[in-house]
C-alpha positions in Angstrom: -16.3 -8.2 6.5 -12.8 -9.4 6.9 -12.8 -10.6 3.3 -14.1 -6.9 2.0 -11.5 -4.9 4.0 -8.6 -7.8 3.1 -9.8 -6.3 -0.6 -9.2 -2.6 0.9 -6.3 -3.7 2.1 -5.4 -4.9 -1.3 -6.6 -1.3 -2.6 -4.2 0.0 -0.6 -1.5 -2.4 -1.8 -1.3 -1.5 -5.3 1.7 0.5 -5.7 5.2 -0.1 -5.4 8.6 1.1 -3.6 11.8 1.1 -5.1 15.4 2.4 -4.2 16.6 5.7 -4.7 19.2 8.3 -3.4 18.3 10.3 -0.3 15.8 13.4 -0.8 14.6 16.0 1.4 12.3 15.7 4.1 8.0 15.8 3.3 5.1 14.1 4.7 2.2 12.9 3.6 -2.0 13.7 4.9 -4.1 12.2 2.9 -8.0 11.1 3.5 -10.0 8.5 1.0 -13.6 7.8 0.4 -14.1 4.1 -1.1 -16.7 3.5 -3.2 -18.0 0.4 -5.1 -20.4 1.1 -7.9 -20.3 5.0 -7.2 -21.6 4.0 -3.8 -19.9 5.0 -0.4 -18.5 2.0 1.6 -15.9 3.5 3.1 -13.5 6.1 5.0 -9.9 6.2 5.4 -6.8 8.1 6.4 -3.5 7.9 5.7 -0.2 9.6 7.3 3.2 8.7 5.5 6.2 10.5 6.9 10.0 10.2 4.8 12.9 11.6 6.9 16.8 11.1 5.7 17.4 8.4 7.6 13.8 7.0 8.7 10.2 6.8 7.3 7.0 5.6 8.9 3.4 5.2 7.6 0.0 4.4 8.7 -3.3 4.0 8.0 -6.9 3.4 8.9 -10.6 2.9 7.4 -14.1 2.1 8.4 -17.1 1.2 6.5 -19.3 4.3 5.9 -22.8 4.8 3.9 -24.5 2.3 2.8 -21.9 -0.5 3.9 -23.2 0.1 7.4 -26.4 -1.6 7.1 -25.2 -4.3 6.0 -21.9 -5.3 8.5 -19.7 -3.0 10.3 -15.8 -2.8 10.3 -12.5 -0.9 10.6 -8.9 -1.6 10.4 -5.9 -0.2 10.8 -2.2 -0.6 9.7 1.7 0.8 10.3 4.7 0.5 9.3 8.7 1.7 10.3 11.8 1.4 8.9 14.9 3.5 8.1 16.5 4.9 5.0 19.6 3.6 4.1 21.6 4.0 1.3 18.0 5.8 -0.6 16.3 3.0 0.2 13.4 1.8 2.3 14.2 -0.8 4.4 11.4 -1.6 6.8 11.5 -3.4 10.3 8.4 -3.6 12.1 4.7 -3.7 10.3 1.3 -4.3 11.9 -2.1 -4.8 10.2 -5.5 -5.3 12.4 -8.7 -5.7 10.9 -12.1 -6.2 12.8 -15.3 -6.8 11.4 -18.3 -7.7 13.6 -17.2 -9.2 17.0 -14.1 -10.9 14.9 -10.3 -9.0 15.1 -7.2 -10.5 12.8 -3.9 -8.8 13.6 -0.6 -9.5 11.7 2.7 -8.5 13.2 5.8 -9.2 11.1 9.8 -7.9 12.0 11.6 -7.7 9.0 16.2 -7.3 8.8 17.4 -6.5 5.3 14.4 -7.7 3.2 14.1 -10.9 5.2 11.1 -12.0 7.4 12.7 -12.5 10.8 9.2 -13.2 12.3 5.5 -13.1 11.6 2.3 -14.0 13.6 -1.0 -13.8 13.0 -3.6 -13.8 15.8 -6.1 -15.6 16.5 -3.5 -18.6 14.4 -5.9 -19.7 11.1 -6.5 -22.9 10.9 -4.3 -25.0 8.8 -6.0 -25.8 5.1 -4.3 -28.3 3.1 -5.3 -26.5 0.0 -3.3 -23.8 0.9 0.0 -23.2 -1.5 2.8 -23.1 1.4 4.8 -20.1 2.4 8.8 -21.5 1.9 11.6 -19.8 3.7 12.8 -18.8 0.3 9.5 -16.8 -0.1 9.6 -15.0 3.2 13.4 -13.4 1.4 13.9 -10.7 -0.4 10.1 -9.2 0.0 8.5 -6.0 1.5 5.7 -5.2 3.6 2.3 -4.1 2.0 2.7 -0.9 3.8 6.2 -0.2 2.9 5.1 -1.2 -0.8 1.8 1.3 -1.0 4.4 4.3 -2.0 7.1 4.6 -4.5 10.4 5.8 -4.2 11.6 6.9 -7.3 15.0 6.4 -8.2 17.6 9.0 -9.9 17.3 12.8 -10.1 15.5 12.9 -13.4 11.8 13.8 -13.8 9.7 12.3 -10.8 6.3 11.7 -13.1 8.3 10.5 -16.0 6.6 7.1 -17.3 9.5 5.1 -16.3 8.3 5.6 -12.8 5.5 3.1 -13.3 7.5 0.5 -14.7 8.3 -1.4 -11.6 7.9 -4.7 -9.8 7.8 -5.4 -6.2 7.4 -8.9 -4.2 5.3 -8.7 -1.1 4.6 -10.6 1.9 1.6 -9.5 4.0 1.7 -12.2 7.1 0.1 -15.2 4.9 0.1 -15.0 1.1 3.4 -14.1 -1.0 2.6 -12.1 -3.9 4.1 -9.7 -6.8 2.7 -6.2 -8.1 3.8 -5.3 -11.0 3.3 -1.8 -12.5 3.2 -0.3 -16.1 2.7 3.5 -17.1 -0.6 4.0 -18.9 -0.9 7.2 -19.2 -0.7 10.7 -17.0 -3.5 13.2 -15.7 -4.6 15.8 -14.0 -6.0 15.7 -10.6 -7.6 18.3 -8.0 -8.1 17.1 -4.6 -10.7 19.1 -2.4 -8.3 20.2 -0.4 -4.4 19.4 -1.2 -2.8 18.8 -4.2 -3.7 19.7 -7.7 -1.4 18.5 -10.5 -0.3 15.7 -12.8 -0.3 12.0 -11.7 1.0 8.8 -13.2 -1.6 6.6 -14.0 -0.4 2.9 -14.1 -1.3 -0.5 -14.6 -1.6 -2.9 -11.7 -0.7 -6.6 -12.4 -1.1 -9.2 -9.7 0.6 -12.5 -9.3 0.3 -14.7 -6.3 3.6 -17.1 -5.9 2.1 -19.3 -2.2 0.1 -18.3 0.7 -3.0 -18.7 -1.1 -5.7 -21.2 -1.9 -5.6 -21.5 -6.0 -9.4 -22.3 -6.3 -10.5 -19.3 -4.6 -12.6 -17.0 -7.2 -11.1 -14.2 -5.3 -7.8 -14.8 -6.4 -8.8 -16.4 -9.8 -10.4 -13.3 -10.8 -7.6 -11.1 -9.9 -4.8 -12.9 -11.2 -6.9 -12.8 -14.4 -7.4 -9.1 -14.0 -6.1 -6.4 -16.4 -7.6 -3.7 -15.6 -6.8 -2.5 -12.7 -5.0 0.7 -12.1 -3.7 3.4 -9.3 -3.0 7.3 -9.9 0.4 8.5 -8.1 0.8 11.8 -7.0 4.3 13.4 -5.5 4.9 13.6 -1.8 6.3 17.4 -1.5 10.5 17.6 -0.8 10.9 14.3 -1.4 11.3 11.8 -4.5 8.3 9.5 -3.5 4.9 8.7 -5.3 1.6 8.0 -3.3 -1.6 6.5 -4.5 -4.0 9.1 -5.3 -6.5 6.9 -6.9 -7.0 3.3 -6.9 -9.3 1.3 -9.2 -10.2 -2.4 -9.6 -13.1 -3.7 -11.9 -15.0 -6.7 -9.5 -18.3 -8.0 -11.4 -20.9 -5.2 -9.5 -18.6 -2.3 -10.3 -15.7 -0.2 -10.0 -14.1 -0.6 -6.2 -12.7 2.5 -6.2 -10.1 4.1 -3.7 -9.8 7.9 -4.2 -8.4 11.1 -2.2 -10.3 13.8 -0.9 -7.9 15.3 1.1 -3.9 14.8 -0.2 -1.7 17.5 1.7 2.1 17.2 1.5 4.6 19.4 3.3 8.3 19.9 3.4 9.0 19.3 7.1 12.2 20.8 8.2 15.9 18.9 7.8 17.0 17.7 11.4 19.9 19.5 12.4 23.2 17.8 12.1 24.8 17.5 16.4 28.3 18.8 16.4 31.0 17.5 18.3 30.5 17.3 22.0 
């Protein structure tokens, strides 16, 4: 089960963040159904909040349907940072994932882009086979949660196809990884409650770089993969994108990630404090 909800996890990966100049306030309240095949496996929710100067996000998912008679699990993740300069720059992250009687939780503080530190309890075993993590890879990267919403840059047209055309190295706690994104083409969506409208729909390229054991069919198969793809929508008063829609062909079936619920407000500017 911890293997099938690393693959949500993955799901929820799938789009990028980039840099861009400060925006107005919004928030995001969205709820997901996954599906594999066109049959339920799970339920998930998702809270992202984008301030001026700070932004925070977090998530979690259960098996539902028919997944439930075969294993049982649920997860949960978050992530902080603050916005400087446009851009996201996260410091704390957390990921917990329990299936069965089993729980994996990943903590990592991050400064600048950097991994300052990163634990991952109870400690895997070590496995030879596995590509090493370098401090050079642990530089320059973003959280998964941080990297599961865009921030456009510019003032020009948020859904424009150039949006899509991004790239973003990860670290998650063990593997090192790049998404990489390219516009396919835009539609319309209608959430059952939330937003209806136009969304980007992009391709999703993955490359693992260490972290990861190379003979794994897991990885082989995405690696290989090219068609994979995620639908962003806009978050209200602000100039970020978040998955609306996430698809990733495995040999049963689509595993599908998709909205049901995808409300986003303007929340109020916070008052500037005056001189005391």
């Amino acid at each position: 089960m911890i293997r099938r909800a690393g693959l949500i996890g993955l799901l929820a990966g799938c789009a990028m963040a980039a840099a861009a100049p400060a925006a107005a306030q919004g928030k995001l309240d969205a709820r997901y159904e996954a599906s594999l095949a066109g049959i339920e496996v799970g339920k998930g929710a998702w809270v992202i909040q984008v301030d001026d100067d700070f932004y925070s996000a977090s998530a979690t998912g259960t098996t539902s349907g028919v997944m439930q008679a075969f294993s049982s699990g649920n997860g949960r993740g978050e992530s902080q940072g603050r916005v400087i300069n446009g851009q996201l720059v996260p410091g704390n992250y957390m990921a917990s994932i329990t299936g069965g009687k089993k729980t994996e939780t990943i903590r990592m503080t991050l400064a600048n882009g950097n991994i300052k530190t990163s634990t991952i309890e109870p400690e895997p075993p070590p496995d030879d086979d596995r590509i090493p993590v370098t401090e050079a890879h642990r530089r320059g990267v973003i959280d998964p949660m941080t990297a599961s919403f865009l921030r456009v840059p510019g003032s020009g047209d948020l859904l424009s196809p150039d949006s899509c055309r991004v790239s973003t190295p990860i670290f998650d706690g063990r593997m090192r990884y790049d998404l990489r994104m390219e516009y396919k083409r835009t539609e319309t969506v209608k959430a059952e409650k939330g937003y209806r409208g136009p969304a980007l729909v992009c391709a999703v390229y993955f490359n693992p770089v260490s972290g990861y054991i190379p003979d794994r069919a897991a990885i082989k198969y995405l690696t290989k993969q090219r068609d994979m793809e995620v639908w962003l929508a806009p978050i209200a008063g602000t100039r970020v994108l978040a998955p609306y829609k996430l698809k990733i062909p495995t040999p049963v079936g689509n595993a599908v990630l998709e909205a049901t619920q995808f409300v986003t407000l303007v929340t109020p500017a916070k008052a500037a404090s005056g001189p005391q």
